[in-house]
Backbone as CSV, one residue per row, in Angstrom:
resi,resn,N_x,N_y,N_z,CA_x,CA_y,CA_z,C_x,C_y,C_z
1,UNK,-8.219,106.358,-36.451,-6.941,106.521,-35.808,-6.837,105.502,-34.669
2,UNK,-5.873,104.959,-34.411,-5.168,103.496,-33.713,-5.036,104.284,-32.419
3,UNK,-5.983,104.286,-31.342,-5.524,104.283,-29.929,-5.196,103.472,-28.939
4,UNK,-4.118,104.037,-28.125,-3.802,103.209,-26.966,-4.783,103.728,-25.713
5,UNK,-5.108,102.461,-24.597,-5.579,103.245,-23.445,-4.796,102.941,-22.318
6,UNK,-4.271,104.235,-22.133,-3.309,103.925,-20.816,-4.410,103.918,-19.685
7,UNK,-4.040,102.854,-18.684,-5.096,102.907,-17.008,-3.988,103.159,-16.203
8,UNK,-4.277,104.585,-15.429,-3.389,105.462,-14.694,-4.102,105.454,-13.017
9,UNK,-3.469,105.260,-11.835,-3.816,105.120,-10.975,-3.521,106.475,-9.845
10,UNK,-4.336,107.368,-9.525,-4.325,108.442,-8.566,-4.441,108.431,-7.238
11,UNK,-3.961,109.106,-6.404,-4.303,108.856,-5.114,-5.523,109.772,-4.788
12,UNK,-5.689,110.702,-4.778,-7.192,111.340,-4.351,-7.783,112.563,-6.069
13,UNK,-8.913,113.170,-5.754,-9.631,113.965,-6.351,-8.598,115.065,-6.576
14,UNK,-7.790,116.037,-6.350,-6.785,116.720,-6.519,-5.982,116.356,-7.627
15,UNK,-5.681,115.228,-7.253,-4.625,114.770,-8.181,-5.261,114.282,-9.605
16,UNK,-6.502,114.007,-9.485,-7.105,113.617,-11.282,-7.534,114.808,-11.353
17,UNK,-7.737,115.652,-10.757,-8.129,116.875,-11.626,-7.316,117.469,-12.058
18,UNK,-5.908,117.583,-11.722,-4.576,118.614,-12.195,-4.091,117.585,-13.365
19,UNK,-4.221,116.100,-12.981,-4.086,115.103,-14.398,-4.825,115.533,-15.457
20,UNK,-6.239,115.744,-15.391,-7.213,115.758,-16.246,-6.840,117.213,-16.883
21,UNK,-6.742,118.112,-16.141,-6.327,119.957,-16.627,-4.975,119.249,-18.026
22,UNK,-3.786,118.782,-17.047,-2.628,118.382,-17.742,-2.523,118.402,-18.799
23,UNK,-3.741,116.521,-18.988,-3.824,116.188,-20.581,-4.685,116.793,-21.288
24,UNK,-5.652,117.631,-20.767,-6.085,118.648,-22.043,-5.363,119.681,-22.097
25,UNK,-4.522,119.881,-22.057,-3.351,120.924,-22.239,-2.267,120.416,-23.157
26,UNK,-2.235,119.062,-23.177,-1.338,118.300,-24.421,-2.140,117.936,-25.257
27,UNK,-3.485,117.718,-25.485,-4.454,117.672,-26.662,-5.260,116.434,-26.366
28,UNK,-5.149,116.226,-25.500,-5.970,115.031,-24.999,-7.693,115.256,-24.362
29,UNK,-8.447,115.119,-25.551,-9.648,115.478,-25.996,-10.821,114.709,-23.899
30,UNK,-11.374,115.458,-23.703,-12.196,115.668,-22.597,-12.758,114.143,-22.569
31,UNK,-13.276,113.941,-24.146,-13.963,112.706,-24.545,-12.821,111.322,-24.405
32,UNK,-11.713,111.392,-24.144,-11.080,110.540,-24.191,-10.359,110.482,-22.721
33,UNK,-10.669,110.822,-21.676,-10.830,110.503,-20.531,-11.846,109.999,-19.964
34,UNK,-11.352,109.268,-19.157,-12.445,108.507,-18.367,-12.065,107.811,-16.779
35,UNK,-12.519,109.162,-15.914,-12.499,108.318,-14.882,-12.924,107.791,-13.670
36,UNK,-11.994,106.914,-12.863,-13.438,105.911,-12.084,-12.819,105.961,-10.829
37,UNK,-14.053,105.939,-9.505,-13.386,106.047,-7.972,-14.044,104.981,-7.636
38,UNK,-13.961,104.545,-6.199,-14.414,103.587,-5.366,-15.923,103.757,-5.813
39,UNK,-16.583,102.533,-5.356,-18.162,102.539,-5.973,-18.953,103.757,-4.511
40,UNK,-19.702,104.483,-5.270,-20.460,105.776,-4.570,-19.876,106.836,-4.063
41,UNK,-18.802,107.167,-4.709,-18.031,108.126,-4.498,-18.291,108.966,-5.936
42,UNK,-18.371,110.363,-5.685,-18.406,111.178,-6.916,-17.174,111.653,-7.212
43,UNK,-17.324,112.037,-8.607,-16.067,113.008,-8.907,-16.382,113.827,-9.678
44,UNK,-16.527,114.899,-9.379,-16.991,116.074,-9.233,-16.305,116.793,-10.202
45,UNK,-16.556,117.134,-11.537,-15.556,118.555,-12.284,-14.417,116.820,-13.233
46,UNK,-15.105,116.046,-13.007,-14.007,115.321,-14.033,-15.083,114.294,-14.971
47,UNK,-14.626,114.028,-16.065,-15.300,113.163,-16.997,-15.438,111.277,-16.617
48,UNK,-16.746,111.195,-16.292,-16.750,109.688,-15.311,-16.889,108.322,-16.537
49,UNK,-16.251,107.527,-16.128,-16.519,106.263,-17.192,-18.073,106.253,-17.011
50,UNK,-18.359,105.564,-17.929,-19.861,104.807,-18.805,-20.325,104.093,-17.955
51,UNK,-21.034,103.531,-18.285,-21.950,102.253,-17.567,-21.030,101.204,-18.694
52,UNK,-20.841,101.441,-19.554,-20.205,100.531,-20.495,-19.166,100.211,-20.003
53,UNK,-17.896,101.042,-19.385,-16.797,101.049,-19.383,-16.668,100.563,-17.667
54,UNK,-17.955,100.947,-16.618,-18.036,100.086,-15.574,-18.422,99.176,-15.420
55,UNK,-19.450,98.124,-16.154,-19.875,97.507,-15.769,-19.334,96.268,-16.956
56,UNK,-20.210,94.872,-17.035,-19.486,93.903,-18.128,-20.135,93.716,-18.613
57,UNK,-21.011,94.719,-19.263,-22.468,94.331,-20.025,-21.767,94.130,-21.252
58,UNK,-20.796,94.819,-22.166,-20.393,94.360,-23.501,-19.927,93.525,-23.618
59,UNK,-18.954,92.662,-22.565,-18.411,91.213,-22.532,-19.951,90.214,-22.414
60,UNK,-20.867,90.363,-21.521,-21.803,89.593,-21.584,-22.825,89.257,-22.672
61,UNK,-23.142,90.914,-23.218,-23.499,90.897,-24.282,-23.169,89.691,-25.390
62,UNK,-21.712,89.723,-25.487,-21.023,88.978,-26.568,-21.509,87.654,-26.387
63,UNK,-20.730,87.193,-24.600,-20.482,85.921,-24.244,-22.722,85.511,-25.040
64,UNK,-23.327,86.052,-24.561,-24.717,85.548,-24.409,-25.491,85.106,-25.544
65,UNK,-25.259,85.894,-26.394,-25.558,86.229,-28.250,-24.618,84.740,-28.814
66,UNK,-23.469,84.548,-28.186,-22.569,83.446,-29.181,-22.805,82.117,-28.359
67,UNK,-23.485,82.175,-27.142,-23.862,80.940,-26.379,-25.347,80.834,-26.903
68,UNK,-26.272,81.735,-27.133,-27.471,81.859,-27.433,-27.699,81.295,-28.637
69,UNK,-27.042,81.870,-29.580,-26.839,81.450,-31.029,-26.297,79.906,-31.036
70,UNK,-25.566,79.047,-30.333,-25.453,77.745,-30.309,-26.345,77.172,-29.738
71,UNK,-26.894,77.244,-29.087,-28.513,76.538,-28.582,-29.233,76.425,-29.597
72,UNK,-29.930,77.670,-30.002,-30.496,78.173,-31.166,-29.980,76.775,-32.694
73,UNK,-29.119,77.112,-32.474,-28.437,76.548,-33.978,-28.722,74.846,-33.223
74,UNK,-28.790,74.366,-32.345,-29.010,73.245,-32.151,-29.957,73.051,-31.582
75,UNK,-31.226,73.381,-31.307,-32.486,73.117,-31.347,-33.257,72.941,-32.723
76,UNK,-32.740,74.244,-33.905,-33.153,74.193,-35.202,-32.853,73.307,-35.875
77,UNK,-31.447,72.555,-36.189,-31.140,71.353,-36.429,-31.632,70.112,-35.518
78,UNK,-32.200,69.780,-34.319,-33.133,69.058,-33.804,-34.114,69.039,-34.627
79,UNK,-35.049,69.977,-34.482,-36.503,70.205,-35.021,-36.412,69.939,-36.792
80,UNK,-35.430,70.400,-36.857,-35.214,70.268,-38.216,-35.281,68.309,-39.061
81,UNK,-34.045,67.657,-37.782,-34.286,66.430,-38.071,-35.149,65.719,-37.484
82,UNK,-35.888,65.875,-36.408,-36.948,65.304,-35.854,-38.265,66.233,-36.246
83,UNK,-38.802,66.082,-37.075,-40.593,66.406,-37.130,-41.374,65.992,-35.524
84,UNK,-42.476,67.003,-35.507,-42.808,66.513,-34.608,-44.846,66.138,-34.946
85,UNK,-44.773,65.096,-35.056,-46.180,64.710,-35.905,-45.827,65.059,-37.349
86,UNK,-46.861,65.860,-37.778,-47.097,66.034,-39.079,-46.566,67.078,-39.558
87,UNK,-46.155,67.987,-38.257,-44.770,69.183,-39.022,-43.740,69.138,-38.756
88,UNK,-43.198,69.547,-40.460,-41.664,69.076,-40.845,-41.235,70.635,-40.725
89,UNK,-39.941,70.998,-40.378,-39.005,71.792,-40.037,-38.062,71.802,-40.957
90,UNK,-38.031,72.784,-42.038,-36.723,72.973,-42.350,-35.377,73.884,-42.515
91,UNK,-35.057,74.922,-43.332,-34.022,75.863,-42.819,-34.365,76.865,-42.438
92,UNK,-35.322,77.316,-42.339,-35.349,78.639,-41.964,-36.220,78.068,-40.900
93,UNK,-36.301,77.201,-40.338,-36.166,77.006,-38.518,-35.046,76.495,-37.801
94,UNK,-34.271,76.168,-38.630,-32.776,76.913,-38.071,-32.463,78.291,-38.202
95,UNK,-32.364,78.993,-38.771,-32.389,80.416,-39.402,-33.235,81.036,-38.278
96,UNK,-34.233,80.856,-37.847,-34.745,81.677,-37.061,-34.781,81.142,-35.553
97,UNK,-34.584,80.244,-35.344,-33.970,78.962,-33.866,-32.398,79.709,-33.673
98,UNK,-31.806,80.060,-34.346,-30.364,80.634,-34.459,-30.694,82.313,-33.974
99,UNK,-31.504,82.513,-34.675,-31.516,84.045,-34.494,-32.219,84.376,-33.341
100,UNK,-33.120,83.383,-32.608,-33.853,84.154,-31.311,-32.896,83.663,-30.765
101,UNK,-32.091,82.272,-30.794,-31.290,81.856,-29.007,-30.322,82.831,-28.850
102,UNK,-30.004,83.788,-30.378,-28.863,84.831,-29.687,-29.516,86.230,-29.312
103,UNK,-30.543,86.493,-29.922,-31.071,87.633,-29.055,-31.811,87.313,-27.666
104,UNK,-32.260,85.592,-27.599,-32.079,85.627,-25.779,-30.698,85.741,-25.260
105,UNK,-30.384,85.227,-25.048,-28.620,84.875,-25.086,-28.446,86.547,-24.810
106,UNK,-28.363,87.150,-25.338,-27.549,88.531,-25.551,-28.726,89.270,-24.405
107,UNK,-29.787,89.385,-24.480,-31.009,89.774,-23.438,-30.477,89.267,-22.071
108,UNK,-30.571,87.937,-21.883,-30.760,87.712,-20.288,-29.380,87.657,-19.900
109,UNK,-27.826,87.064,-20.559,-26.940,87.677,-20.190,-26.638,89.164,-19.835
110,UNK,-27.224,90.311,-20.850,-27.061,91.479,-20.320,-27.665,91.911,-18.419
111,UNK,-28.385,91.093,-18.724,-29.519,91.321,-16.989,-28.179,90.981,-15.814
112,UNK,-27.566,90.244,-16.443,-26.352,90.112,-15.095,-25.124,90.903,-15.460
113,UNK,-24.845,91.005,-16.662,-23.521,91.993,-17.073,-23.511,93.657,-16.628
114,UNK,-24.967,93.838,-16.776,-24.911,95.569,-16.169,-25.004,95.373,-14.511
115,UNK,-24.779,94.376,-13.858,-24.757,95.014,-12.364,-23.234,93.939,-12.226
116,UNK,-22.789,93.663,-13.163,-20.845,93.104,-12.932,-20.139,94.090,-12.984
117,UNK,-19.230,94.124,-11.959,-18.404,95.241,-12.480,-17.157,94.576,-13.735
118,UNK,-16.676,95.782,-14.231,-16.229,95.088,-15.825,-14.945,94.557,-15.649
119,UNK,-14.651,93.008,-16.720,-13.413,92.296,-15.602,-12.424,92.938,-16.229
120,UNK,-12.226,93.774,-16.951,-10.742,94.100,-17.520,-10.641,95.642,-16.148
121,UNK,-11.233,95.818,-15.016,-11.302,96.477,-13.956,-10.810,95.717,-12.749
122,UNK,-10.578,94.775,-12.877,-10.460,93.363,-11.485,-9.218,93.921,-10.986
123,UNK,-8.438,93.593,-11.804,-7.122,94.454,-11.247,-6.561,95.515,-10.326
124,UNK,-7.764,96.530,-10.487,-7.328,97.557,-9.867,-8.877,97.201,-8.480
125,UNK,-9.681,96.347,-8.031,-9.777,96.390,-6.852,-9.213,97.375,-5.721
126,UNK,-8.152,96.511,-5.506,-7.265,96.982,-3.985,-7.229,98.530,-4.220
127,UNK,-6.999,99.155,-5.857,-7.057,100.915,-5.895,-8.004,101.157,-4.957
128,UNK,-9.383,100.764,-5.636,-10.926,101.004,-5.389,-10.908,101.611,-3.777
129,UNK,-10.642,99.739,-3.490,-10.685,99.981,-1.580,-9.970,101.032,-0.858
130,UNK,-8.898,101.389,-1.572,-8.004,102.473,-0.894,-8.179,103.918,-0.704
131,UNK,-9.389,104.228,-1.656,-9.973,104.980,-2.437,-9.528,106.350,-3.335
132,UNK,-8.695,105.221,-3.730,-7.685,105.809,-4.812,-9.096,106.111,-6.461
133,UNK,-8.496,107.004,-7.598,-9.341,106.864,-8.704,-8.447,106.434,-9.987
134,UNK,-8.922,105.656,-10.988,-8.348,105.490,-11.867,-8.880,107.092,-13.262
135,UNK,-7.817,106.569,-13.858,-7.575,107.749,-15.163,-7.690,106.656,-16.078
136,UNK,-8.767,106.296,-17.162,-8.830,105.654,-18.029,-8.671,106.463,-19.852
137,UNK,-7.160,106.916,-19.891,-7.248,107.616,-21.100,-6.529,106.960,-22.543
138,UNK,-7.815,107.298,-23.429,-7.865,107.030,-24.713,-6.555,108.025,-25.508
139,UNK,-5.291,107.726,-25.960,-4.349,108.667,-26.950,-4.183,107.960,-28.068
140,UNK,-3.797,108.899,-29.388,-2.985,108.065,-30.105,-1.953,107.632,-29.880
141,UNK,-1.962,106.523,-30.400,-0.761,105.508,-30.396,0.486,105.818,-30.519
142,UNK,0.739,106.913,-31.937,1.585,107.451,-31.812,2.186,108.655,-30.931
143,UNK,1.229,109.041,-29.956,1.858,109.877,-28.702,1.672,109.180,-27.246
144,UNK,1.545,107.783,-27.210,1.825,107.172,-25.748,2.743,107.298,-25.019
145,UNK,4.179,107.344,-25.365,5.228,107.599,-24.636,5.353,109.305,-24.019
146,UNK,5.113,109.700,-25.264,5.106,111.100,-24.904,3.937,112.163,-23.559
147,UNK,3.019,111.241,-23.883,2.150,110.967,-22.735,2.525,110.330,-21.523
148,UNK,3.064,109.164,-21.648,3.658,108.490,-20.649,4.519,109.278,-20.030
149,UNK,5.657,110.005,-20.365,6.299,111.001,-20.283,6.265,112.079,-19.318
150,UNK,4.740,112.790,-20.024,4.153,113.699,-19.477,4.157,113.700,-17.546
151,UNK,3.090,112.042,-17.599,2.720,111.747,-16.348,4.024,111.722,-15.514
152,UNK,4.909,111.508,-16.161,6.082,110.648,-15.004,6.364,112.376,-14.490
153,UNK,6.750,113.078,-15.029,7.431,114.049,-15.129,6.731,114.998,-14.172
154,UNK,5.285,115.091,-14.421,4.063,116.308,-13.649,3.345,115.109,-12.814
155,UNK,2.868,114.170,-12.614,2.596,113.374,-11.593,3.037,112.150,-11.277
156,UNK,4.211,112.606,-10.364,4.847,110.897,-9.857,3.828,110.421,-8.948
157,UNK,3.008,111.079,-8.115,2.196,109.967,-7.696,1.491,109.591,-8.337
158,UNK,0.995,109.582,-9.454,0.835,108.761,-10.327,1.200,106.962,-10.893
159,UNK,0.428,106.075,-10.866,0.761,105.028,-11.514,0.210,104.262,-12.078
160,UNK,0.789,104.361,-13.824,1.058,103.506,-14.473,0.718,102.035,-14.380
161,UNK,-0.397,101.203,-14.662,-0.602,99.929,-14.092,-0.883,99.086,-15.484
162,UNK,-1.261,99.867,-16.544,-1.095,98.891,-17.679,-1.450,99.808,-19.135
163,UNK,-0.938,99.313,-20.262,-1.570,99.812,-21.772,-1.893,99.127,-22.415
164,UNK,-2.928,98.971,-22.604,-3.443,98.042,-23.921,-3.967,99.128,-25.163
165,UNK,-3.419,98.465,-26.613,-4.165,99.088,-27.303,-5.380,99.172,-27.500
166,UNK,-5.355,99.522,-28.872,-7.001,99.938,-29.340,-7.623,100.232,-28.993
């Protein structure tokens, strides 16, 4: 099923918890909330984003594995056309020159992605500092408005700052 994730902006702990009551009262599954306060602040009685969903380890992940894997792929084609003495290199030292530079790649990028905070989060900074919390909720697609709806209607302080699908 095709979800949207609306990122909903709160002003204190009160207010995501009567959000959070809200949307599980319209069917909006516990597991499909997610949300986040200023860094070392708890929230207490509500469902907290991931380490995944805070930090940029899955963007780094990616970026590291597809930078890794081009090294890789061009060291193996080096070695491959340059012998070095009397051993010759051929595809499957590319094949395997390819396959470690992306599991380094994907390794030592992760070492800096889990202490980034995650950039599709940059945005809401200035929330953070204010110490406002975000509502990161997962709906179907086909009930976003109606959701959208919801919020306007039972929390105007509430805001709305962006939807992206999937």
């Amino acid at each position: 099923m095709m979800r949207t994730r609306l990122y909903v902006v709160l002003p204190d702990l009160p207010s995501a918890r009567e959000t959070a009551d809200d949307l599980m009262r319209a069917g909006v599954g516990w597991r499909h909330m997610h949300f986040l306060g200023p860094r070392g602040v708890l929230l207490p009685g509500l469902h907290e984003a991931s380490a995944l969903q805070k930090t940029d380890l899955a963007h780094a992940l990616a970026v590291g594995a597809y930078l890794g894997l081009l090294g890789g792929l061009a060291l193996g084609i080096y070695l491959w056309l340059h012998p070095i003495g009397v051993h010759e290199f051929g595809v499957m030292t590319v094949a395997a020159c390819s396959a470690g530079g992306a599991v380094f790649g994907a390794w030592a990028s992760s070492l800096v992605g889990v202490s980034a905070p995650n950039w599709k989060l940059r945005p809401f900074e200035e929330e953070f500092a204010a110490g406002h919390i975000l509502l990161m909720a997962d709906v179907p697609a086909g009930r976003a408005g109606e959701i959208h709806e919801l919020l306007a209607r039972r929390h105007p302080e509430a805001v709305e700052r962006a939807i992206q699908g999937g």
